[in-house]
Phi, psi and omega in degrees: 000156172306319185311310200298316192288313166308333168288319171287337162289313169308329213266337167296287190335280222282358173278343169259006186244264184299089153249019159262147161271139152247191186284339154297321184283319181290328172305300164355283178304329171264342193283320183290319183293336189265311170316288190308334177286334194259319151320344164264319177316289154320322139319295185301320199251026175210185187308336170286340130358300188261350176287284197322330182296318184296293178307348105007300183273338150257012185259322143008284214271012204255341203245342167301310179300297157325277201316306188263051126065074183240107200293296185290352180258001189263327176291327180298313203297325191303309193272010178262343204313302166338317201242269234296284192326309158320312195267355180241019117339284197286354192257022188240005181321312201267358155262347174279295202296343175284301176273348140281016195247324182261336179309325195247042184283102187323306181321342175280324198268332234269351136354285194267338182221099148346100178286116161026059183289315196283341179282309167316316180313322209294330199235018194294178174238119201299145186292280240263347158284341166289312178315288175328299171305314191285348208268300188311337180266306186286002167273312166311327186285334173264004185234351189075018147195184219288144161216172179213106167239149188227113190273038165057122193202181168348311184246131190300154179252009148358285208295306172272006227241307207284008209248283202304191166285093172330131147257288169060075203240148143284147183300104181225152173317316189279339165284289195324322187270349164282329203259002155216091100311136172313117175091005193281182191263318186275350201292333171278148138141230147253149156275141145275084193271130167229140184047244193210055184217136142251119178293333181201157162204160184071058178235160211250139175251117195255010173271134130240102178000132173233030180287150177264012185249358170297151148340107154359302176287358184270119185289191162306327154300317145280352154261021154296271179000306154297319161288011167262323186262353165286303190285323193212167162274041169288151212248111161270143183227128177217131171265115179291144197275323198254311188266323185088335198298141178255125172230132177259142099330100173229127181079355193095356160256157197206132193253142177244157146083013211269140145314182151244008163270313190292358192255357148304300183318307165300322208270328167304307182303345170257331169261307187315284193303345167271332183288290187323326195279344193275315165291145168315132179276130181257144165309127117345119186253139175278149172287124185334126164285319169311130120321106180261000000 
């Protein structure tokens, strides 16, 4: 094919300019290598896995179609290239846009560059706030009813915050169990816990899970729930309406069937260890002999 040949003259060209290596070159060379490695990485773990699997198989046979020189499949291709390069663009959108969404994820920087230390300090999230959420779920859950509350972790729920009704409550088992009550003004939608506040509710989640290993049985409320923890690293806690059953989200996996010792258990393991991670470390100061 033309391509191949231009790739091979090129590749002549450049064994005849460069034939030392420097420390510009080596760099390069891992910088291509650490791309292409996270790119397969990224690949492998999202739906363009099985798009690539295709493409492969047309690539197959397209170098097949060469070799026995079949003139009209080689001219389509050429001129379908072009448009093919476009449509899997648009059909790879909800993974592109997921992954510059972890590229510019503050947890890749904040190493090197200090994120809102002081608005964080401000907002950990509490032993006793867990209790509260987990007390609130297992009440609803024994009355049958349904909630989708979403806790706040790095990346903001701003975007979703603004479509409900401001609260900006402390948190307790009895505002939660008030505000999806049956027949309340606030009860459709989600909640928004940031720190040990609730910032909003009856707030609209417009994502819905399109995984295909979720359940049959699952409404809309739980693939919101995924879909949101698929978009931010945000924690969704969901009560079922119909079952009564507590299911947490994270990451875009979703735990069914949890208790309320086991969703204390969850939510410490995702939250309690990131507020530690967050804080600033202190000297241990020794104790004063002076009396002040």
């Amino acid at each position: 094919m033309e391509w191949l040949d231009k790739l091979s003259d090129y590749l002549k060209n450049v064994s005849m300019y460069r034939t030392t290596m420097d420390i510009g070159d080596f760099i390069e060379i891992v910088i291509i290598a650490l791309l292409l490695y996270y790119i397969l990485v990224w690949v492998k773990t999202t739906r363009a896995w099985t798009l690539l699997k295709g493409i492969i198989v047309i690539c197959i046979f397209l170098l097949l179609a060469d070799f026995f020189q079949m003139t009209t499949i080689l001219w389509i291709a050429q001129n379908v290239l072009g448009f093919a390069v476009t449509a899997l663009i648009v059909v790879l959108q909800p993974e592109l846009r997921k992954a510059l969404e972890e590229l510019g994820n503050k947890k890749l920087w904040e190493s090197v560059i200090p994120f809102e230390t002081g608005k964080r300090a401000e907002s950990l999230f509490s032993e006793k706030t867990i209790n509260e959420i987990a007390k609130a779920c297992v009440e609803m859950s024994r009355v049958k009813t349904g909630a989708l509350i979403l806790i706040e972790q790095k990346v903001s729920l701003k975007d979703y915050e603004t479509t409900g009704i401001e609260v900006d409550a402390l948190v307790t088992s009895q505002l939660l169990i008030n505000i999806f009550e049956h027949n309340t003004p606030l009860h459709d939608g989600a909640v928004i816990v940031r720190g040990n506040r609730v910032s909003a509710a009856s707030c609209f989640l417009p994502r819905l899970s399109d995984n295909l290993g979720l359940s049959k049985e699952l409404g809309t409320r739980h693939r919101a729930a995924v879909g949101v923890s698929e978009a931010t690293d945000c924690i969704s806690i969901v009560v079922s309406e119909e079952t009564g059953k507590i299911s947490l989200a994270c990451g875009g996996e979703l735990e069914r069937n949890l208790d309320g010792d086991k969703l204390r258990m969850q939510m410490r393991k995702f939250l309690i260890k990131e507020e530690e991670e967050g804080k600033p470390k202190r000297k241990r100061k020794g104790r004063s002999k002076t009396k002040e």
